[in-house]
N, C-alpha and C positions, 0 to 999 in steps of 0.2 A: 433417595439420595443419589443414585446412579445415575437416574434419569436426569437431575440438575447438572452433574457432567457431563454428559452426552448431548447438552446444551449448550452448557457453556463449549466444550471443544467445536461445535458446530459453530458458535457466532464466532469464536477467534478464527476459525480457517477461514470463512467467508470474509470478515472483515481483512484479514493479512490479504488474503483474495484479491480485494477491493483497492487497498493500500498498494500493494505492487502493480495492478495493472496500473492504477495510476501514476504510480511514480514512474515505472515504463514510457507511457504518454509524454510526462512532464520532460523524462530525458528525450526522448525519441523528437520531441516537438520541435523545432527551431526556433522557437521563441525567448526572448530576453538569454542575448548572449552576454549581456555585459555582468548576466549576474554567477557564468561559467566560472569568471575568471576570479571570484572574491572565493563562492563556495570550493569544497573539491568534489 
């Protein structure tokens, strides 16, 4: 049983991981500013 959460905490940090660098990316990018101004 331990070891199925020792998994699971490993796939959430990698994927959060994953999710932030790329939201980083998306913001850092300059691409589609028209869509700055709708989201916040």
């Amino acid at each position: 049983m331990s070891d199925f959460w020792i998994k699971v905490v490993m796939i959430i940090i990698v994927v959060h991981f994953i999710v932030g660098i790329g939201y980083l990316v998306l913001k850092l990018s300059p691409k589609k500013k028209d869509k700055d101004k709708k989201s916040d």
